[in-house]
FIGU-63916 format. One record per atom (N, C-alpha, C): residue in one letter; x, y, z. Coordinates in steps of 0.1 Angstrom, whole numbers, plus 5000, padded with zeros to 4 digits. Layout:
N
aXYZ;...
REM end
This chain:
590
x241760231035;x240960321026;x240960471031;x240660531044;x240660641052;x241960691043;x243260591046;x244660701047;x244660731027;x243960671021;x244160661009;x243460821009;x242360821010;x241260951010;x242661071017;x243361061026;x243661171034;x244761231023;x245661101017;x247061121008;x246261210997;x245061180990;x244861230978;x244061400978;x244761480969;x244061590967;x242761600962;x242561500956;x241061540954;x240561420959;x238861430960;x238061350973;x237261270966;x236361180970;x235061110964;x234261270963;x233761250950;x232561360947;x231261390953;x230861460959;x229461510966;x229161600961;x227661570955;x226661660954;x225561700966;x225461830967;x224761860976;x223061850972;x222261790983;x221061750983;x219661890977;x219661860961;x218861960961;x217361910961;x217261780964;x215961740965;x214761780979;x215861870990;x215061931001;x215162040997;x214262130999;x213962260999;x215062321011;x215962351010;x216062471024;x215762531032;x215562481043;x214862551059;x215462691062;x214562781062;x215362941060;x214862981074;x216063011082;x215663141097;x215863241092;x215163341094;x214963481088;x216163591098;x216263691094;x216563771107;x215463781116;x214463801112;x213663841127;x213363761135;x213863601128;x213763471141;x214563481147;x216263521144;x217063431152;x217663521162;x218163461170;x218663551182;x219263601180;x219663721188;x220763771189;x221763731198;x223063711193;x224263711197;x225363811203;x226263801211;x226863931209;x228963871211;x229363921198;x230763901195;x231863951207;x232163811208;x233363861226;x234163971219;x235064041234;x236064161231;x236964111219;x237863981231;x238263891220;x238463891202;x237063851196;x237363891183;x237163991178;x236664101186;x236664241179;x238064281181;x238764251190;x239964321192;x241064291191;x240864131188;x242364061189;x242964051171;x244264101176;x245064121167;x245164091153;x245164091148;x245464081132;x247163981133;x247864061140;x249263991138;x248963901148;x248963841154;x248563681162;x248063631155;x246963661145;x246363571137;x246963531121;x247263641116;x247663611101;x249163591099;x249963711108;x250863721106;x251763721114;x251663731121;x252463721141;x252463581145;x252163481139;x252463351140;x253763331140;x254163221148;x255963181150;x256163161139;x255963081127;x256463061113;x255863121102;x256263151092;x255863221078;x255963051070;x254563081062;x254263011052;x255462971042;x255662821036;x256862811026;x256262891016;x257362871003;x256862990989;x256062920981;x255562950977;x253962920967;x254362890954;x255662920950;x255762920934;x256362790932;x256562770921;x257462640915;x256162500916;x254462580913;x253762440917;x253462440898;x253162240896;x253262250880;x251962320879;x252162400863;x250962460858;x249662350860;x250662250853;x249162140854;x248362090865;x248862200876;x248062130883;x246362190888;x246562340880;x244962430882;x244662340876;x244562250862;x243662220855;x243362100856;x244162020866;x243761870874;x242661920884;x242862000892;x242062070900;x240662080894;x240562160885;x239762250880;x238562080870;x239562010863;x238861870857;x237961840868;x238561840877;x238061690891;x236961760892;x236361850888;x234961900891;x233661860881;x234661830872;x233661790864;x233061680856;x234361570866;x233961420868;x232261390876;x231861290866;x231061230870;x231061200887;x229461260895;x229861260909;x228161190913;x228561050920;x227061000923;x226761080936;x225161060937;x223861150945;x224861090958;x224061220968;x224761170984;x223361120988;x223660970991;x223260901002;x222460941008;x220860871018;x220260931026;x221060881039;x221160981046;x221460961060;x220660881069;x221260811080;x220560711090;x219160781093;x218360711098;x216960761099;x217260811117;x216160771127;x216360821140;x216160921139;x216261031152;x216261151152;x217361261149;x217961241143;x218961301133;x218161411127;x218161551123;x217361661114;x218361631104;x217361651091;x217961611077;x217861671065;x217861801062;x217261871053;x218161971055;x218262091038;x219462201042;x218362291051;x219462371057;x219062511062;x219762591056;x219062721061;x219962871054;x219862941068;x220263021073;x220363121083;x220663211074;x220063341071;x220363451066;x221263531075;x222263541064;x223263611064;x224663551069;x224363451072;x225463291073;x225563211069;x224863141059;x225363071046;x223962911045;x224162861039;x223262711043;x224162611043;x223562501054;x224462391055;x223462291058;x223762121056;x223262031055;x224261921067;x223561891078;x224161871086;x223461811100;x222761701097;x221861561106;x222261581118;x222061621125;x222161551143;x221061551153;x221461481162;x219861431169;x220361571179;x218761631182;x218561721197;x217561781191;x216861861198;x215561911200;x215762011188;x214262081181;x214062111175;x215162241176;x214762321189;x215262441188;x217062451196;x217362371193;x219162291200;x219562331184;x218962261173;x219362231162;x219762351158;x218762491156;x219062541153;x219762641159;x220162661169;x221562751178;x222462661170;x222762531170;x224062431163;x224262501153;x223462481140;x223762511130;x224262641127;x223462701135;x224062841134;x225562891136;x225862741149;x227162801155;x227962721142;x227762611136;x228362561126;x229062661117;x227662721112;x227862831100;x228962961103;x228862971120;x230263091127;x231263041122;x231362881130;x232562821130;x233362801116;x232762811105;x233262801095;x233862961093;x233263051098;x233563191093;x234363251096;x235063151110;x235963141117;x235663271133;x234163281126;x233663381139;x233563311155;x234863271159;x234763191170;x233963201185;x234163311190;x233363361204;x232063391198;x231163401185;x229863401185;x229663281181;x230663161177;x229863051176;x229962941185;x230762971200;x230962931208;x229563001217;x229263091215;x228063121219;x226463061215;x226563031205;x225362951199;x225762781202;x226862761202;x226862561208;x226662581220;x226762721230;x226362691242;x224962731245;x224262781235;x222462831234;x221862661233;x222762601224;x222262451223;x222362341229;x223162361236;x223662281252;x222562301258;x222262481266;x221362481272;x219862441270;x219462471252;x218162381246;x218062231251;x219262131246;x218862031250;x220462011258;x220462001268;x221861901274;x222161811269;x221361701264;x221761601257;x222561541243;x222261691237;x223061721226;x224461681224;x224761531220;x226161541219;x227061631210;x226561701200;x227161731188;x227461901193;x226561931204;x226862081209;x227762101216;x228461961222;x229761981227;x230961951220;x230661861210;x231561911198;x231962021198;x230862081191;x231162221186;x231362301192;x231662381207;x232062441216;x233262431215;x233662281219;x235162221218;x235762261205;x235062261195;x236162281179;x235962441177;x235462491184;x235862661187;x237462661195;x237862621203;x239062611207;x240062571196;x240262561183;x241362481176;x241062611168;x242262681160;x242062741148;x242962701141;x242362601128;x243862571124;x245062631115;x243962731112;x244562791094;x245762911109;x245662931119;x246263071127;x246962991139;x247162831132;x247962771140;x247562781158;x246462821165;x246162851175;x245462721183;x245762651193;x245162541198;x244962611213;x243462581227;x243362591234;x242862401241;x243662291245;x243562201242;x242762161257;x243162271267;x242762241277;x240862291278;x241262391273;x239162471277;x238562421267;x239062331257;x238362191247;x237462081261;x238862061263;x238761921271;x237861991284;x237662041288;x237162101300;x235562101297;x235262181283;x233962181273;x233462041277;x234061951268;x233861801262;x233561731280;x233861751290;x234061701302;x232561741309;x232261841303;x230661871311;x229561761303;x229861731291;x228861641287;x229161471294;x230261441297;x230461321302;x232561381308;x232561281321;x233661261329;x234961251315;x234561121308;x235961061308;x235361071288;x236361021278;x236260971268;x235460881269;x235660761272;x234760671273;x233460661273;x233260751285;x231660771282;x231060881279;x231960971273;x231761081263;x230861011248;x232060881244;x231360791233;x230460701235;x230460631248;x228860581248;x227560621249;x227960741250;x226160861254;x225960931234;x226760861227;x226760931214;x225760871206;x224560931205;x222960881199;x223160821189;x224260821178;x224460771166;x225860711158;x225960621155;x227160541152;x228060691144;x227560771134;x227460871127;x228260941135;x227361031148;x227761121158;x228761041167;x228860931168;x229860881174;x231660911170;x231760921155;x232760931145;x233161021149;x232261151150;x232861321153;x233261341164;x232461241172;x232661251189;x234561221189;x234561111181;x236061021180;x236761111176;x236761211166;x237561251157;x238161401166;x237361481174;x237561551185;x238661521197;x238061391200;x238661341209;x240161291207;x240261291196;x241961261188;x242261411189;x241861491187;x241861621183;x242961651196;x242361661208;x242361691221;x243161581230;x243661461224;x244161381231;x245561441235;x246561341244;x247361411248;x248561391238;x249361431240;x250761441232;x251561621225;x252161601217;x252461721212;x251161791197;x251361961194;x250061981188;x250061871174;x251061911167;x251261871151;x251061751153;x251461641157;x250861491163;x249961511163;x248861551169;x247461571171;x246461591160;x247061721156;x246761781141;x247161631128;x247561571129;x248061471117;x246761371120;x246761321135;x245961191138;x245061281138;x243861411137;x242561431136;x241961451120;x243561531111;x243161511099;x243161371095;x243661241100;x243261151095;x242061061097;x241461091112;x240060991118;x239361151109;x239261261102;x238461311094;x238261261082;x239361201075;x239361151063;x238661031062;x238760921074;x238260821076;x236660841081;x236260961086;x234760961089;x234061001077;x235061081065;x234461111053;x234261061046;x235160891044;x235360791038;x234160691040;x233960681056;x232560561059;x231060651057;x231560791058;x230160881059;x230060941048;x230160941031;x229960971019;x229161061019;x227761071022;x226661131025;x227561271031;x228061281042;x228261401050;x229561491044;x228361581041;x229061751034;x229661801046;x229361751061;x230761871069;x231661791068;x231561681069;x233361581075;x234261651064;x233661641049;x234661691040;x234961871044;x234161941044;x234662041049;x235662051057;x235261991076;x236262021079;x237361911078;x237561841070;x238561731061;x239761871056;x238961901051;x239362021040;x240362101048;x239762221060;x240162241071;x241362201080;x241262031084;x242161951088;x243662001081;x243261971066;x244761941060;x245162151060;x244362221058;x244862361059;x245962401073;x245662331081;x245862331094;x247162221101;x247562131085;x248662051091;x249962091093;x249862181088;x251962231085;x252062311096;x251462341106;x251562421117;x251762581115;x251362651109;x251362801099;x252262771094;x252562721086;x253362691075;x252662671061;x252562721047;x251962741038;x252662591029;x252362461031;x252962371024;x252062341011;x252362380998;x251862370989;x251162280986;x251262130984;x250762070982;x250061990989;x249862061000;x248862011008;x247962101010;x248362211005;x247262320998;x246162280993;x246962250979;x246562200969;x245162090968;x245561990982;x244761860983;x243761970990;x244262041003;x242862111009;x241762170998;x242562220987;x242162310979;x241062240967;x241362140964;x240862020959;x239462020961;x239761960977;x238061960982;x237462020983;x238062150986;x237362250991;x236062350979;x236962270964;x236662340958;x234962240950;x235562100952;x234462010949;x233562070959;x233262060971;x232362110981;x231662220976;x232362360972;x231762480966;x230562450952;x231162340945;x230462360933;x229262270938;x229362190944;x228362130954;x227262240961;x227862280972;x226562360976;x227462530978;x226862600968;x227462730966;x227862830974;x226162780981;x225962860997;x226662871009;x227362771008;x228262681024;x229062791023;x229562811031;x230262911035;x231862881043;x231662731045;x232762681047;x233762641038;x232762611022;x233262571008;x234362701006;x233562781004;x233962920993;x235062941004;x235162941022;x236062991030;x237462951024;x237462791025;x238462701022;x239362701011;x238262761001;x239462750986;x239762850984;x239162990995;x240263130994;x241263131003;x241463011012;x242263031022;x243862931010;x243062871005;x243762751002;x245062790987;x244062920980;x245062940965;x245163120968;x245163160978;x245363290983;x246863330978;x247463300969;x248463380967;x248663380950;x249563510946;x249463550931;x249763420922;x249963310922;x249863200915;x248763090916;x248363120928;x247263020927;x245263130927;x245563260928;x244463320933;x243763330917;x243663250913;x242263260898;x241763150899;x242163030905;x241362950913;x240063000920;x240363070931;x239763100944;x238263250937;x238963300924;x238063400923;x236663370924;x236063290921;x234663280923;x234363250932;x234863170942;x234463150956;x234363310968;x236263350960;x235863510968;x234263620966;x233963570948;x233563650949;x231863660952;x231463480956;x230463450966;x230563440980;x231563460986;x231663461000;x231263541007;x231163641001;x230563831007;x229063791004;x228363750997;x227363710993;x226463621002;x227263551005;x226763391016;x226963431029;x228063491038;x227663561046;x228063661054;x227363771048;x226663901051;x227263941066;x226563861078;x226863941088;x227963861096;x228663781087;x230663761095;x231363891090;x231963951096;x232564021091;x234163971088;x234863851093;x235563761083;x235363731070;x234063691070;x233763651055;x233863791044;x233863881050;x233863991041;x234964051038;x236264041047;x237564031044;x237863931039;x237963801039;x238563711032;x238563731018;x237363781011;x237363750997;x238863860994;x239163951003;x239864020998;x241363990992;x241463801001;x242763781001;x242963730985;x242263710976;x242763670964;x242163800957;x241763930961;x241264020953;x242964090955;x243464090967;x244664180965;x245764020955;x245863960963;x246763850953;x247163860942;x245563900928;x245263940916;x245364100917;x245664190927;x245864360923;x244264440922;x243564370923;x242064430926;x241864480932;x242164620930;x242064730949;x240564800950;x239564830938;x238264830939;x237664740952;x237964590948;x237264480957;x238064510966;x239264480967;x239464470979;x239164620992;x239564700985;x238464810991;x237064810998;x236064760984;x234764710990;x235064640999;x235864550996;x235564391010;x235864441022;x236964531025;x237164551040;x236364681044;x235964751035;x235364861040;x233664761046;x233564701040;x231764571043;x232564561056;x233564481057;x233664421068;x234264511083;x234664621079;x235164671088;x233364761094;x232064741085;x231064811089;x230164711099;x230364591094;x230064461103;x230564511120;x231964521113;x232264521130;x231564651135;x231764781131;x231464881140;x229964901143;x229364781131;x227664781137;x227364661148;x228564561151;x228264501166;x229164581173;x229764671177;x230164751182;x229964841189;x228664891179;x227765011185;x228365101189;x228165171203;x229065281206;x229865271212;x230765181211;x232065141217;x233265151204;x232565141195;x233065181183;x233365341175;x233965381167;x234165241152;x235465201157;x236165091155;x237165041157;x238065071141;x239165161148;x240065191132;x241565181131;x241665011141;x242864991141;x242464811134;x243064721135;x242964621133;x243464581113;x243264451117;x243064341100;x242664421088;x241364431093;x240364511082;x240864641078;x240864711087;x241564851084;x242864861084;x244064801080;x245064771078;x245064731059;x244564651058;x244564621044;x243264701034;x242264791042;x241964901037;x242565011033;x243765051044;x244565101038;x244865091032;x245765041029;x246464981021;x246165001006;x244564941003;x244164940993;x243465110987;x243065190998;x243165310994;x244365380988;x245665330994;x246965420992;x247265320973;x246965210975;x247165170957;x246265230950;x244865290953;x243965380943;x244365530948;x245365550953;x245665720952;x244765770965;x244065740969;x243265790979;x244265820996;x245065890992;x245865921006;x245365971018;x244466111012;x243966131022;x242966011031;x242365941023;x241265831031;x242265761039;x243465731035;x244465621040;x244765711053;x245465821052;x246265921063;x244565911074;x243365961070;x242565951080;x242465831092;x242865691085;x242265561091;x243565601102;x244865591098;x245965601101;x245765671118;x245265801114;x245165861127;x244365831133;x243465791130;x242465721137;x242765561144;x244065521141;x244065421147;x245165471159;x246165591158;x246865631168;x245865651177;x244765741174;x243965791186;x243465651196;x242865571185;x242365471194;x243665361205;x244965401198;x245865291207;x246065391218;x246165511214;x246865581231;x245365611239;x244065551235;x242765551243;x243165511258;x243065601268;x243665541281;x242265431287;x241465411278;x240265321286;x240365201284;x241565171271;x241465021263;x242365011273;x242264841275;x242764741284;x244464751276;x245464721281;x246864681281;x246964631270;x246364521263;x246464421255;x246164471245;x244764561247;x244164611229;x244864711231;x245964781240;x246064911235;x247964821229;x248364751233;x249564661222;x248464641210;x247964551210;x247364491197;x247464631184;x246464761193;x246464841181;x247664941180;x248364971188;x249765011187;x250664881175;x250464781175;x251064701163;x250464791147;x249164741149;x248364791143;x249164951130;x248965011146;x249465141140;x250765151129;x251565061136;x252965061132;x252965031118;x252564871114;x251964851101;x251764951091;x250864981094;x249965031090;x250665191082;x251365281095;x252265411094;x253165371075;x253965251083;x254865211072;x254565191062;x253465151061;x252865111047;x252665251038;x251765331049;x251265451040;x252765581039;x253965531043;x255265651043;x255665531028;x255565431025;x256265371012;x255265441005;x253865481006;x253365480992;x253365620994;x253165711002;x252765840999;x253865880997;x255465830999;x256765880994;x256465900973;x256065810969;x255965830953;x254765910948;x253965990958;x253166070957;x253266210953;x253966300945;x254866380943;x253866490948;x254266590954;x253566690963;x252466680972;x252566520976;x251766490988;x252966521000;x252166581011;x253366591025;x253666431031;x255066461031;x255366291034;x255866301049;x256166461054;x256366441069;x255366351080;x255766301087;x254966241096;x254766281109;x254866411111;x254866461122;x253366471127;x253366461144;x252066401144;x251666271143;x252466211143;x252166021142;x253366001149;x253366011164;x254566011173;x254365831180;x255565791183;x255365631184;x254865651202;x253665681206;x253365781219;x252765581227;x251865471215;x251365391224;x252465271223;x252165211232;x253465121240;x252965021234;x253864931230;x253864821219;x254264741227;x254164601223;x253664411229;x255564391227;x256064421243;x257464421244;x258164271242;x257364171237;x257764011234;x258264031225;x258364151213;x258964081202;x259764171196;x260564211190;x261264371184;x260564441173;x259764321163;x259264361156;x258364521153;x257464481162;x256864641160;x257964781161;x258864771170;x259464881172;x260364901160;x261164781153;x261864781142;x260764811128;x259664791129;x258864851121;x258665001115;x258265001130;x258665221136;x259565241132;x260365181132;x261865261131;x262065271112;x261965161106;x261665151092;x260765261085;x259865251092;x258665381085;x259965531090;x259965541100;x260765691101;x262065641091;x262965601089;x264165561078;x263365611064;x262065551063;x261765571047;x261565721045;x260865771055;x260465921054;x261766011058;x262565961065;x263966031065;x265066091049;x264565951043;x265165911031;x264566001022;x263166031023;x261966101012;x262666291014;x262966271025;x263066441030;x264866411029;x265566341031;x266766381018;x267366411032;x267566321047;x268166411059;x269066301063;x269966291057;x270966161059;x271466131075;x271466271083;x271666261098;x270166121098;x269266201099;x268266141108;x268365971102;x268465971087;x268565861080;x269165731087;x270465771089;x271465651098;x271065631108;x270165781118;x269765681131;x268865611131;x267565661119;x266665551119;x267365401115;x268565391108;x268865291106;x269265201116;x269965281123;x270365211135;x269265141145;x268065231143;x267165191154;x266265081148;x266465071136;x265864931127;x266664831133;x268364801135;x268864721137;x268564721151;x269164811158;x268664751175;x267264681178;x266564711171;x264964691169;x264564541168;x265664441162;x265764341159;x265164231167;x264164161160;x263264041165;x264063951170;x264163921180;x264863761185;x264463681178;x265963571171;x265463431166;x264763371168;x263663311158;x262163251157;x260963311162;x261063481165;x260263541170;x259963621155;x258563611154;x257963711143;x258463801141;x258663841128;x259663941120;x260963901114;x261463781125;x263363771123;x263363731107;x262563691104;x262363641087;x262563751077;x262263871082;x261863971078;x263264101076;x263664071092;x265164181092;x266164221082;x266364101077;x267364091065;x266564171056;x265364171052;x265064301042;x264864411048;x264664461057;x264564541064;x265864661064;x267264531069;x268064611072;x268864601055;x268564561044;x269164561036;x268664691029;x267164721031;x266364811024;x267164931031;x267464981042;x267665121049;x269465091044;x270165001043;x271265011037;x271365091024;x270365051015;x270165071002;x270365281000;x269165291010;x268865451011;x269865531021;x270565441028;x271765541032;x272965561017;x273265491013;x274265451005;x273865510991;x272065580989;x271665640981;x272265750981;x271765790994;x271765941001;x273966001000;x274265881005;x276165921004;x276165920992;x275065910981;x275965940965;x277065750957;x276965670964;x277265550960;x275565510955;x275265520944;x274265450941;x274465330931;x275165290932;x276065150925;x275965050938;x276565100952;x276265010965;x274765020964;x274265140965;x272565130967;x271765030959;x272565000948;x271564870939;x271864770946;x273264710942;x273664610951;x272864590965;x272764700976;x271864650988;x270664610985;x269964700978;x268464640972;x268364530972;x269364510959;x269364340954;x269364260965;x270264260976;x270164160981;x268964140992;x268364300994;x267064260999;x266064200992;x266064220979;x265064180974;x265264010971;x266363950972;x267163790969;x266263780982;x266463840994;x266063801005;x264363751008;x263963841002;x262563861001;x262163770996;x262863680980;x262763610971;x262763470979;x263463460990;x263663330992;x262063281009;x261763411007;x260363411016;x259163331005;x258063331014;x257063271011;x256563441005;x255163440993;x254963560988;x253863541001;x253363701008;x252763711017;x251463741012;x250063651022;x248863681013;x248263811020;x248863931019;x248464051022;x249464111016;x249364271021;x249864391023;x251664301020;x252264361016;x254064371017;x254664371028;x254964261036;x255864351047;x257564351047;x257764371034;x258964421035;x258564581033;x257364601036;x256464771035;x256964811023;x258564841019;x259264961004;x259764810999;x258964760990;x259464580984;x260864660974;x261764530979;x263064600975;x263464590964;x263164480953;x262764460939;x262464610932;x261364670941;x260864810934;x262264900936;x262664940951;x263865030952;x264864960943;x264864900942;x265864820931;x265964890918;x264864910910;x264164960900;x264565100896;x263865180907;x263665320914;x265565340913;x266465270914;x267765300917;x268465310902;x267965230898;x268465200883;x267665320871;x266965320878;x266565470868;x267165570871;x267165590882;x268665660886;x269965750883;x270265560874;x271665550867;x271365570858;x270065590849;x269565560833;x269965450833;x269665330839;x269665200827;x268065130833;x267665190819;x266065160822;x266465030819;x266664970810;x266164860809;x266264700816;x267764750827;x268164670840;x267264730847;x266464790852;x265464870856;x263764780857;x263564780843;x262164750839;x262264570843;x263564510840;x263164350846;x262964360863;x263564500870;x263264470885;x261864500888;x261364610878;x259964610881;x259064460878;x259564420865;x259164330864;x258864190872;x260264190882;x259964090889;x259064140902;x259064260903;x258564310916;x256764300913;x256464330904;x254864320898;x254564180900;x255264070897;x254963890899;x254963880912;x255263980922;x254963950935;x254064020944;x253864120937;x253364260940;x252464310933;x251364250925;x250564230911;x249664410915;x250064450903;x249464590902;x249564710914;x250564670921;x251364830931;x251064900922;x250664990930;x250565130922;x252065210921;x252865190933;x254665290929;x255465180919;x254965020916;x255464950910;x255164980894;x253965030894;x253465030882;x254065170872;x254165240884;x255065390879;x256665350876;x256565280884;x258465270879;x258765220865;x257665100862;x257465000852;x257065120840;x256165220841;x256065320829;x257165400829;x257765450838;x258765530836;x260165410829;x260365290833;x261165240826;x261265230812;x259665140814;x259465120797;x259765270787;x259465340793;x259565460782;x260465530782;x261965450792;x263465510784;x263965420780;x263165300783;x264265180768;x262865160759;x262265240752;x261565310743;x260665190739;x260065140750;x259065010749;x257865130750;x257165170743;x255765290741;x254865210746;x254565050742;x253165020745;x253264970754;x254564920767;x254764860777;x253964990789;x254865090782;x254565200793;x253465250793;x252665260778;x251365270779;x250265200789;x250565030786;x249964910792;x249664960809;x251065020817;x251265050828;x250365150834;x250665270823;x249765370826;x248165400824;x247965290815;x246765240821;x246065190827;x246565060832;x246264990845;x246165100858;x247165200856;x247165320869;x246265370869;x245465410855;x244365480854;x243165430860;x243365330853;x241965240857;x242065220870;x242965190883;x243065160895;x242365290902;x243065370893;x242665530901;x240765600897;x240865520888;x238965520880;x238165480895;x238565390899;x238065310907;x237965380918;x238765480926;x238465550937;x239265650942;x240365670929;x240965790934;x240965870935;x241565960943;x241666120945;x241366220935;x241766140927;x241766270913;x242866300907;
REM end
């Protein structure tokens, strides 16, 4: 029965319990916490994108299958079960500004609620503050088996492929020696299941093994425990987490399933709404996820995760307003636990703020963050690690804003003054081939064919070692600076042809649920090349395909009106230049 529940995308139906009132901790009850360096500082590329493997491609899933999805919600779904009696707590809670969850376990009154609290982290993926609250609950009651759970399932991240299997097991080892009598001290047949399902978690062997056998004792605890709104959750979780960062569609799909029955269930959860933005986060699946994005800023307030994530299907769909709001909420989260250690203006957040300023025209805001994240990497106070992490950071970030502020016609595209001064995380070539790419594009904008080739060159030496982050990547990289040397010698017939093949290259990637990192998407210079030649209308299909991956670029959207309106499509190019408009309504420059 278990393996049946694990194979299928969609789950047994739960409704969430509206017959209890909601137990609400206010802000002025609950403690204060304080967010390790750790997640304030640790990388953006280790987590999303600096993972050893890139996600497979998202497209080619059947249409029919949003609307299997989308039905299964509105099948008939019987009441959830009362839970075992004993001392189990049984009723929802809310923690303001973290979401409400429903979620029985025995320990003292005020155990319960550090747990839950850390629960509500754990889902928000806020790990060192919710590792801090399962250990507030330890210290409430020691007895608590469910607070060593949760300490322990702070070490696993599964969506950022990250396992710590040893300081799990180390956790889990203060409540009891051995497994064995880890599970006999477990107060409830219930809490015994979770105790089990951890303990698979953490057993020995290789990770993905591990990861397979815990999504399945999940499926199986969700199967005998009907009643329990987390197993499915992190059920949900489990399967996000099986491909080892790997984006396998249709296990997406099943995560995405539950994830989404759980949301319509209880709105609030915070783990619901997490799951089905993590799950259809890309331009073919993100109108799924929109409602969940657009309660998850809502539900909770003070993760500053939760406030970026909605963004990942606001950019997916071309929403640069939201996604704007979302990272700018979230990047104020951080600098208000930060205090004056802060503002922090390198990282995630401020990466795909950018970003989203430079699509509404807002350069100057973009050029500000920009330098502001150089200042903070060459900070001689930051430790070794955060001054790599935000030197990555920078690099990003540089390249992104030399692709867009190049189609900015009388914006200065020199980059002088953004010298590659902080020392970058020597494990991988990537950042440096990055650097070298951002100077190529701005070489190419200023028309200096010398400096052009050697940035080219220093993109190729630059080159990521096989299976090291980026090497996925090189082949557009070096195909794109091929393109713009070969512009620049006056062959702009070779210059399409290189495009093309960067962009083939690009094509055979997974679509990335952020920012571009092919940084100048070659589809567009593709475009940009063919107008060139005047043949708009070989032209307008490259925009075309570059917008299905790229949904509402702002230099994509200009190539697309300047096409349409030399192969004399009026209302195509109108369509375009309105969309620009409206992007730019939203927060541009002027």
């Amino acid at each position: 029965m278990a393996a049946g529940l694990w194979r299928r995308y969609t789950s047994v139906s739960v409704q969430h319990r509206r017959r209890h009132p909601a137990r609400r901790i206010p802000h002025d009850r609950r403690p204060t916490y304080t967010t390790s360096a750790r997640d304030k500082e640790r990388p953006l590329y280790a987590r999303h994108r600096f993972g050893p493997k890139a996600p497979t491609r998202c497209s080619g899933v059947p249409a029919f299958l949003a609307a299997t999805l989308l039905a299964s919600l509105t099948a008939a779904t019987p009441a959830l079960a009362q839970a075992g009696g004993g001392a189990e707590a049984h009723a929802p809670v809310t923690i303001d500004g973290l979401g409400t969850i429903d979620f029985p376990v025995t320990g003292s009154v005020e155990a319960r609620d550090h747990f839950l609290r850390g629960v509500l982290l754990l889902h928000s993926f806020q790990y060192g503050e919710a590792a801090e609250a399962f250990r507030r609950a330890r210290e409430a009651d020691p007895s608590m088996a469910m607070a060593y759970w949760g300490e322990a399932m702070t070490h696993t991240h599964p969506v950022w492929n990250e396992q710590d299997a040893a300081a799990a097991l180390e956790v889990l080892s203060t409540y009891a020696p051995t497994r064995e009598e880890r599970l006999a001290k477990a107060p409830t047949p219930r809490e015994r299941a979770w105790l089990e399902a951890v303990e698979v978690l953490y057993a020995d062997g290789g990770k993905a093994a591990r990861d397979t056998a815990y999504s399945r004792a999940m499926a199986g605890l969700a199967e005998t425990y009907p009643e329990d709104f987390e197993a499915r959750a992190f059920l949900a979780l489990s399967l996000l987490g099986l491909s080892q960062g790997e984006r396998d569609v249709p296990t997406y799909m099943r995560a995405g399933a539950i994830a989404l029955e759980l949301f319509e269930a209880n709105p609030d959860h915070p783990g619901a709404a997490h799951y089905v933005i993590h799950a259809f986060d890309d331009p073919t699946h993100a109108p799924l996820g929109l409602r969940a994005a657009r309660a998850y800023s809502r539900i909770a307030p003070d993760a500053p995760h939760a406030q970026h994530m909605t963004s990942h299907i606001f950019l997916a769909r071309g929403m640069w307003e939201d996604v704007v709001a979302a990272n700018e909420r979230a990047s104020s989260v951080v600098d208000e636990a930060l205090g004056d250690r802060g503002p922090n203006r390198c990282g995630h957040y401020n990466e795909w703020l950018a970003y989203g300023y430079q699509q509404q025209g807002r350069l100057e805001d973009a050029r500000a963050l920009l330098r502001g994240c150089l200042e903070d990497a060459n900070d001689p106070d930051a430790a070794p690690g955060v001054r790599a992490a935000r030197a990555r950071s920078f690099t990003v970030m540089r390249a992104w804003y030399i692709a867009d502020a190049a189609v900015a016609e009388g914006f200065p595209i020199d980059d002088a003054g953004l010298p590659a001064e902080a020392a970058v995380d020597e494990a991988t070539g990537w950042p440096m081939a990055v650097y070298a790419f951002g100077g190529a594009l701005a070489s190419a904008r200023r028309g200096n064919l010398d400096d052009l080739r050697s940035a080219a060159e220093a993109v190729t030496m630059a080159r990521p070692a096989p299976g090291a982050f980026g090497a996925q990547y090189q082949p557009i990289l070096d195909a794109t600076v091929g393109a713009l040397v070969l512009s620049l010698e006056g062959d702009l017939e070779g210059a399409v042809a290189a495009a093309r093949r960067g962009a083939e290259a690009e094509a055979a990637l997974p679509v990335d649920f952020g920012p571009p990192l092919s940084f100048k998407p070659p589809r567009e210079l593709e475009g940009e090349l063919l107008l060139e030649l005047e043949r708009p209308e070989e032209a307008l299909a490259a925009f075309t395909l570059a917008l299905e991956r790229t949904p509402n670029r702002a230099a994509t959207l200009r190539g697309y009106a300047a096409a349409a309106e030399g192969a004399g499509r009026a209302a195509e190019a109108e369509w375009a230049r309105e969309t620009l408009r409206e992007i730019e309504a939203g927060g541009g420059d002027g």
